[in-house]
N, C-alpha and C positions, 0 to 999 in steps of 0.2 A: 504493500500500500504506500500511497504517497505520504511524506512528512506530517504529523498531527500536526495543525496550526490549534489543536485544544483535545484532549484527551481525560477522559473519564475510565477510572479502571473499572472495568467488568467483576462480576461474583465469581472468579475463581476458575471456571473454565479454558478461560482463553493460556491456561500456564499448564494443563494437564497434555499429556500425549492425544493424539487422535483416538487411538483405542480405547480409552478411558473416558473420552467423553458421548452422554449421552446422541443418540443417530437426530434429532432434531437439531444439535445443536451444530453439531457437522453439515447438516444441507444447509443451514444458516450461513454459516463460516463459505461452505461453497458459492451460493447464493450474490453474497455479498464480492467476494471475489472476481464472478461473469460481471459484476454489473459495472463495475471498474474499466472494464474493456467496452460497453456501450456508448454508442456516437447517437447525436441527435441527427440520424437523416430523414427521418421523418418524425412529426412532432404526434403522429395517432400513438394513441393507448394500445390499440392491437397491433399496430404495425412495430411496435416499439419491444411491446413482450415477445411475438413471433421471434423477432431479432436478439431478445436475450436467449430463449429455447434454442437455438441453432448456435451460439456462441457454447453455451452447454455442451453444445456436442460436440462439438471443435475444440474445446479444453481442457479435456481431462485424459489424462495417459497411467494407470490402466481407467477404465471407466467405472466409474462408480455410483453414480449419479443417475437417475431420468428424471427431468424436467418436463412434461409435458401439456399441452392447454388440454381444460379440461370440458369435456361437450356440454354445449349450451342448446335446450332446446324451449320453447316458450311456454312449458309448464311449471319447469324448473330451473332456478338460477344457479350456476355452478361458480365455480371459485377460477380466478383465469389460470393460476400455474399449480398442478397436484406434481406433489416432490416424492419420489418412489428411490427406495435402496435396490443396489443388482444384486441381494440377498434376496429378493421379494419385488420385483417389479408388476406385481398388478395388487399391490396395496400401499397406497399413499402415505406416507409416514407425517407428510408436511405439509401447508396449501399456502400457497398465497393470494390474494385480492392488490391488485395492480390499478392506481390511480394516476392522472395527469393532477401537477399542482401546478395551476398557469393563472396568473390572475383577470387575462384575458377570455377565459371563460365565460359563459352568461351567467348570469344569477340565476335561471334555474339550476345550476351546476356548482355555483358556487361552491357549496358546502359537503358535496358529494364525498369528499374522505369518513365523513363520519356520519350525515344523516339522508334520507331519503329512499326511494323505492332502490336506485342505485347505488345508495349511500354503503360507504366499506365497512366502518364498523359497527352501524346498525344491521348490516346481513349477519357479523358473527354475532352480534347481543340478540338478534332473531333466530337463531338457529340454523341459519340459510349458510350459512359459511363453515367452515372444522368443525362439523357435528362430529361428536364424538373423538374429538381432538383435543386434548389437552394445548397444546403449544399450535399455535400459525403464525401468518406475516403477514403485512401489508407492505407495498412496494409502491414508493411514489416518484415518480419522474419530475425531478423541481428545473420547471420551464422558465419560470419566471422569477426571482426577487433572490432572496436567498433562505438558508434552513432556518435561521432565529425569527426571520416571519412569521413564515409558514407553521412554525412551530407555535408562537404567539398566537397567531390569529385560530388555527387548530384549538387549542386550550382554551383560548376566549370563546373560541362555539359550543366546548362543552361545558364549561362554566354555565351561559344560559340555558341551555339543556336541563343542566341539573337544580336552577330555580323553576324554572316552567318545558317541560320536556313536549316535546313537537308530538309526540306520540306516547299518549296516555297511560299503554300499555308498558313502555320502558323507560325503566328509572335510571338514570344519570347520578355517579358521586365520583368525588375526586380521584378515584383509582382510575376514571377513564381513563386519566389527562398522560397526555403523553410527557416520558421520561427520558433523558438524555444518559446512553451511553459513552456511550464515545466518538468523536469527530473528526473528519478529514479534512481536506481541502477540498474531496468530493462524494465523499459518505458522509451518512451520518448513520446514527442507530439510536431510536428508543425503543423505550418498553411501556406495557400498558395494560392492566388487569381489567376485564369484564364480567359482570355476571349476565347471564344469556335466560330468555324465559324458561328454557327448559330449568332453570335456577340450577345449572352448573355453571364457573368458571374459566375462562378463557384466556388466557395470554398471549398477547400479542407482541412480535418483535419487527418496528417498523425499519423499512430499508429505502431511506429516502438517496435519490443518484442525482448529481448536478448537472444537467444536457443545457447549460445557455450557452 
């Protein structure tokens, strides 16, 4: 990775062998690695993940990893990257939900990281996203301003969430808000606890990438 211009030390993980550390926290560590090598040639959301999945595949010597999009059909809303071990490749170990943070967005769009029909982390607080996941991700492509924004204005939307929630049925507290790991010059990584209607808990570890 590139030089930290700000560094937050992680719970412990990041100093153990590969082998020793938990398989979610390794397709992390993987994850976060392809996205380092992504170029903004195109600014779509889909076109954007496709090109991290194929960078996946082209990265890894022996192969360890499957990356792949996961099918969307209009009954059911899926998660865009299911993360599979070549121990078990047709059971996901990992998901991610991939977001554009652009501030040229519309306003119906606005808020899309965290609320709405396509909102990221009201899919996992509804059940729609790592059911039966302990750990997932979200992955944002930061278009526009930079990560201490993004991260601001993120945290101030659920702030109001958690005095008057958009949606009656999900409670908002301060474990949404998102937490800073550690930072690059073109990573970052938080963290962020949910509880989800089925009233299990969720974790989330965000993988924001700098494409200005």
């Amino acid at each position: 990775m590139q030089a930290n211009n700000k560094t937050i030390k992680q719970s412990g993980f990041g100093s153990l062998p590969d082998e020793d550390k938990p398989l979610h926290i390794l397709a992390i560590e993987f994850v976060e690695d392809i996205l380092l090598k992504l170029i903004q040639d195109d600014e779509r959301e889909d076109a954007l993940t496709e090109k991290l999945i194929q960078l996946s595949i082209f990265n890894q010597n022996p192969v360890r990893w499957a990356l792949v999009r996961e099918k969307v059909n209009k009954h059911k809303s899926s998660e865009d990257i299911g993360v599979s071990h070549k121990s078990n490749q047709h059971k996901n170990i990992f998901v991610f939900e991939a977001k554009r943070l652009d501030s040229k967005l519309g306003k119906s769009r606005e808020k899309e990281y965290i609320i709405g029909e396509t909102g990221g982390i009201e899919r996992f607080k509804r059940d729609k996203h790592g059911k039966g996941l302990p750990h997932a991700g979200m992955i944002g492509y930061v278009q526009t301003d930079d990560f201490d924004t993004w991260k601001s204005k993120i945290n101030n939307w659920i702030d109001k969430e958690i005095i008057t929630s958009t949606s009656p049925e999900l409670s908002w507290i301060i474990d949404d808000k998102l937490i800073e790991r550690n930072q690059t010059l073109q990573i970052v990584k938080y963290i962020s606890t949910h509880n989800c209607i089925s009233k299990k808990q969720i974790n989330l570890t965000h993988l924001w990438v700098k494409l200005i």
